[in-house]
KOLTOR-439805 format. One line per 5 residues: number of its first residue (from 0); for each residue x negated, y negated, z negated of N, C-alpha, C, O. Coordinates in nm, 4 decimals, always signed. Example, Ala and Ser with C-alpha at 12.3 -4.5 7.8 and 13.67 -1.06 7.14 Angstrom:
// residues 2
0> -1.3190 +0.5690 -0.7800 -1.2300 +0.4500 -0.7800 -1.3200 +0.3300 -0.7800 -1.4236 +0.3319 -0.8465 ~ -1.2850 +0.2250 -0.7080 -1.3670 +0.1060 -0.7140 -1.2900 -0.0030 -0.7870 -1.3409 -0.1138 -0.8039
***
This chain:
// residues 67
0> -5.7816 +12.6490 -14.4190 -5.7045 +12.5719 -14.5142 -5.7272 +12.6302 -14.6535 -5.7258 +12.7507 -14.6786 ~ -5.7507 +12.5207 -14.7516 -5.7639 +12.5992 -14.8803 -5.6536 +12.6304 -14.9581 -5.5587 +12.5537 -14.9417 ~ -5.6341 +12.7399 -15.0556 -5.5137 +12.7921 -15.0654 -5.5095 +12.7497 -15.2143 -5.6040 +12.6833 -15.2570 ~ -5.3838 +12.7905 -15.3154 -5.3604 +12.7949 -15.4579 -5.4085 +12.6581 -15.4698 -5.5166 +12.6327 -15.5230 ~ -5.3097 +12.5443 -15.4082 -5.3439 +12.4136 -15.4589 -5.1985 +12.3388 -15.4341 -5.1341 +12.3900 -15.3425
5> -5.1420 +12.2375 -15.4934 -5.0220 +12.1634 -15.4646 -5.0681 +12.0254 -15.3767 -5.1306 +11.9382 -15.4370 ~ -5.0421 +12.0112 -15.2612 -5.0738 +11.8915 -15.1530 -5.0086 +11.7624 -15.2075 -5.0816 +11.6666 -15.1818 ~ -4.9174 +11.7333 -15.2615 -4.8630 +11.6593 -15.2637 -4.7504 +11.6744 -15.3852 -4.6571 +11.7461 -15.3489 ~ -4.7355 +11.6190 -15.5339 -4.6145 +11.5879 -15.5904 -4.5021 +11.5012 -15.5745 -4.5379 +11.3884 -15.5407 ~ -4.3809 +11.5144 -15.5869 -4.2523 +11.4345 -15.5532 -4.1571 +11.4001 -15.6473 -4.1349 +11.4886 -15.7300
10> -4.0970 +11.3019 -15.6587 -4.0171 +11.3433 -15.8094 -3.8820 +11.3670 -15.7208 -3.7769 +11.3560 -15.7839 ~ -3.8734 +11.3953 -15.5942 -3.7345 +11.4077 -15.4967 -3.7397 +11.5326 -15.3934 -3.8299 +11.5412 -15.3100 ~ -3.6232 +11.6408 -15.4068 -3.6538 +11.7186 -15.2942 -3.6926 +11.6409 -15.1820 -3.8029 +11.6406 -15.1273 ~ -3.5734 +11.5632 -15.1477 -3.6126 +11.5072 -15.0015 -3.6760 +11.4195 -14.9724 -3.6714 +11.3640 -14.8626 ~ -3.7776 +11.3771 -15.1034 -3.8683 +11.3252 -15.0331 -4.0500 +11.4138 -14.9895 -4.1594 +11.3828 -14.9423
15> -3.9828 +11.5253 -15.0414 -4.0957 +11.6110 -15.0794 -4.0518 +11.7265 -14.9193 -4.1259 +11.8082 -14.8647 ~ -3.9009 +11.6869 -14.8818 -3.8694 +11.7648 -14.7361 -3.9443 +11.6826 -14.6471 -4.0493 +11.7088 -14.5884 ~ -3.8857 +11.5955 -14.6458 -3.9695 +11.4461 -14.5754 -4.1067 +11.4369 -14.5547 -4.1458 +11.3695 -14.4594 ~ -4.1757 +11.4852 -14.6174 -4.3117 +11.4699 -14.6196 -4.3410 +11.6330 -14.5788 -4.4232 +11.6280 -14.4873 ~ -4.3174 +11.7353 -14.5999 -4.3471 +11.8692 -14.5623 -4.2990 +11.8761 -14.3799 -4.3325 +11.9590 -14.2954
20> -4.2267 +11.7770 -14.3694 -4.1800 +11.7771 -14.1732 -4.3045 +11.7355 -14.1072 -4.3604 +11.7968 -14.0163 ~ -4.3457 +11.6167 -14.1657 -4.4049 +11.5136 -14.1766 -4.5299 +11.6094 -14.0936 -4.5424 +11.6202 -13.9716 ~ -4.6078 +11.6678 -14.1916 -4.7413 +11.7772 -14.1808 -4.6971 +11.9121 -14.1362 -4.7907 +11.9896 -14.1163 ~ -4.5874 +11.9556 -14.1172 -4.5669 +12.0531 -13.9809 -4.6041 +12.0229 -13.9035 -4.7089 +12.0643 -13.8541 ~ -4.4813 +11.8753 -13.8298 -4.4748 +11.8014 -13.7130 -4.6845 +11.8016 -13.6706 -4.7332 +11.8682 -13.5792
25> -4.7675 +11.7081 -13.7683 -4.8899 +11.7436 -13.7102 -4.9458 +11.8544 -13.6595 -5.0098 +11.8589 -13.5545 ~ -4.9178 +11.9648 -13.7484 -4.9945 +12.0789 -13.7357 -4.9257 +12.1169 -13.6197 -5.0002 +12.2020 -13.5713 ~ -4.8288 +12.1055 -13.5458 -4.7822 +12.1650 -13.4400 -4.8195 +12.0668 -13.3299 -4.8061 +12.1273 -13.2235 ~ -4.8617 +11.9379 -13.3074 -4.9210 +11.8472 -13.2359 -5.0473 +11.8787 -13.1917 -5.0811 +11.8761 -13.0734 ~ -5.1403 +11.9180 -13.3143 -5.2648 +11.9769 -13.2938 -5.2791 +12.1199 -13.2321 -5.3952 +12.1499 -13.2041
30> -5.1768 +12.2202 -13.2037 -5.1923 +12.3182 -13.1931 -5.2177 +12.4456 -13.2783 -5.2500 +12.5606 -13.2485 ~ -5.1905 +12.3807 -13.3985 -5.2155 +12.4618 -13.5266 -5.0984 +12.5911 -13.5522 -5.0010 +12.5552 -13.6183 ~ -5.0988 +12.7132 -13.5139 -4.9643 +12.7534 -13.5090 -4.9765 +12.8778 -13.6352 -4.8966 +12.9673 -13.6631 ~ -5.1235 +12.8393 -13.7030 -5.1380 +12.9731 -13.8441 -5.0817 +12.8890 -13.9975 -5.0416 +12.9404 -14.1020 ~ -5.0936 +12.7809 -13.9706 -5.0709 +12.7220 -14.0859 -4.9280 +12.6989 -14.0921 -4.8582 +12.7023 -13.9908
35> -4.8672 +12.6677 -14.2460 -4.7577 +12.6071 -14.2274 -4.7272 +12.5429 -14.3988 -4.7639 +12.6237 -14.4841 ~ -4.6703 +12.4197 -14.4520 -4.6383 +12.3708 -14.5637 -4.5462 +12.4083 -14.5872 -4.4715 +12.4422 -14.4955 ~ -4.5020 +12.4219 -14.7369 -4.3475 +12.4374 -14.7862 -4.3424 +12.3523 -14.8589 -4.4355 +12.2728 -14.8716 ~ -4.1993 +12.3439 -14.9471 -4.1719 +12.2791 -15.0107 -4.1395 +12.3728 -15.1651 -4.0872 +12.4839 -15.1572 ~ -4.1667 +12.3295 -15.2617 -4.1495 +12.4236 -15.3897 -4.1559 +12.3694 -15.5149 -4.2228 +12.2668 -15.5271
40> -4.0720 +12.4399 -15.6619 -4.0684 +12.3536 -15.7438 -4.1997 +12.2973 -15.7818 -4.2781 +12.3491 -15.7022 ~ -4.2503 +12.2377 -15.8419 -4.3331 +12.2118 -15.8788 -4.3750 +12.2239 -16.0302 -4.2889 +12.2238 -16.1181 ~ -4.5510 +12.2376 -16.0673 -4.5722 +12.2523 -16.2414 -4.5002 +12.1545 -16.3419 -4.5198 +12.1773 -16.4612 ~ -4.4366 +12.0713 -16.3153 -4.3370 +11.9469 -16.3777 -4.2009 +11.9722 -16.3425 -4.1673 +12.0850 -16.3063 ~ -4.1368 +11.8981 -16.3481 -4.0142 +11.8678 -16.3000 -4.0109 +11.7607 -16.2036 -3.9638 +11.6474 -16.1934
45> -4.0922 +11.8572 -16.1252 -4.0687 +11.7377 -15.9360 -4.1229 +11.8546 -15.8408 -4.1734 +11.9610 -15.8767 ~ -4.1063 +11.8213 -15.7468 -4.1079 +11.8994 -15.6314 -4.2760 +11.8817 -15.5591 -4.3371 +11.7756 -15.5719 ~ -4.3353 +12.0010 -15.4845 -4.4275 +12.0155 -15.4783 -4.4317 +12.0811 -15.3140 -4.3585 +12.1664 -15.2638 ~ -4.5482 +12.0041 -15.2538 -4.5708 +12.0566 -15.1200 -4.6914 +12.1339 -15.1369 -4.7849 +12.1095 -15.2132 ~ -4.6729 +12.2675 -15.0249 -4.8228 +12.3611 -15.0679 -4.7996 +12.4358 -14.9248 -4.6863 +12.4541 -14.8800
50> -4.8971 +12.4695 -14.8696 -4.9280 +12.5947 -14.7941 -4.8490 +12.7190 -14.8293 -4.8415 +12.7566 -14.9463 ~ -4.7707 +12.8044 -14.6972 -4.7138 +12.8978 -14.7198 -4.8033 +12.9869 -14.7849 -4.7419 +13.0663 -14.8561 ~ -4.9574 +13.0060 -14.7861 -5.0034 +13.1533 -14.8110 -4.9859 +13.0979 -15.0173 -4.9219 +13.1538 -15.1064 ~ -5.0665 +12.9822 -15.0220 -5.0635 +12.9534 -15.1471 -4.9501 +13.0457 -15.2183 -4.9714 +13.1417 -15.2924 ~ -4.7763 +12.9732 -15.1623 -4.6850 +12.9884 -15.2500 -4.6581 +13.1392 -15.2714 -4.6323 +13.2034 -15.3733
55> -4.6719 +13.1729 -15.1477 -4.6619 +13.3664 -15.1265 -4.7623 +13.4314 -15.2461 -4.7446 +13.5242 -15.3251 ~ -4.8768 +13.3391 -15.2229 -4.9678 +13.4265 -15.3553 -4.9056 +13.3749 -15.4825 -4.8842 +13.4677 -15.5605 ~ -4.8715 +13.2632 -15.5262 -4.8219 +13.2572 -15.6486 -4.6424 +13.2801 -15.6941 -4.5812 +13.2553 -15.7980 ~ -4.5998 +13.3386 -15.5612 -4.5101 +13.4102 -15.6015 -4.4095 +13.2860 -15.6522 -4.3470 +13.2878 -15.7582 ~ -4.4081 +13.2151 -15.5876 -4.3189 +13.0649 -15.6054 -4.1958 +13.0847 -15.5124 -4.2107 +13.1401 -15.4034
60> -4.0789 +13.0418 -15.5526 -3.9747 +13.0194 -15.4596 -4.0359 +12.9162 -15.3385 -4.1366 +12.8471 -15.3543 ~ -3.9602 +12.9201 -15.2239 -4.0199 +12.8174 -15.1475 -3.9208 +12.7924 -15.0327 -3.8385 +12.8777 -14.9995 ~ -3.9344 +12.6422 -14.9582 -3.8092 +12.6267 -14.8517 -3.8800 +12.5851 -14.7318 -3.9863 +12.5328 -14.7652 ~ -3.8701 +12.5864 -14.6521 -3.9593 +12.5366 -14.5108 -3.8772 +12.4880 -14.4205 -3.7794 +12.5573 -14.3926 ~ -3.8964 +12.3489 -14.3475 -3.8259 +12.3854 -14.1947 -3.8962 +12.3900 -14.1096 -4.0122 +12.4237 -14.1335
65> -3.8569 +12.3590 -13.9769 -3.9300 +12.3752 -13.8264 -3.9093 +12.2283 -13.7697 -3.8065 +12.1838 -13.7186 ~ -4.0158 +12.1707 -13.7877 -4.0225 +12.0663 -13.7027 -3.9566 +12.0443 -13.5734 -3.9766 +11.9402 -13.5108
***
């Protein structure tokens, strides 16, 4: 997975939760159990989906759930 990139902008937490379940839920369908999306502010004022390692490297607040 490539890292230090935003997957997806939102102008809504929950729609930006909504969509981060969304691509768990796959990655755990496929068997994917290294990866995982969060949810985090974003470079604007909207909410931003990214890969946990991404946000860890840029040192971003971040919220996750479990499918």
């Amino acid at each position: 997975m490539k890292t230090n990139q935003y997957l997806k902008m939102f102008k809504t937490e929950n729609a930006a939760t909504d969509w981060m379940r969304m691509k768990n839920r796959a990655l755990k369908l496929a068997g994917n159990t290294r990866d995982l999306f969060v949810v985090t502010d974003g470079p604007s004022d909207d909410f931003a989906v990214m890969d946990l390692k991404s946000a860890i490297e840029l040192d971003a607040a971040y919220k996750w759930e479990c499918a």
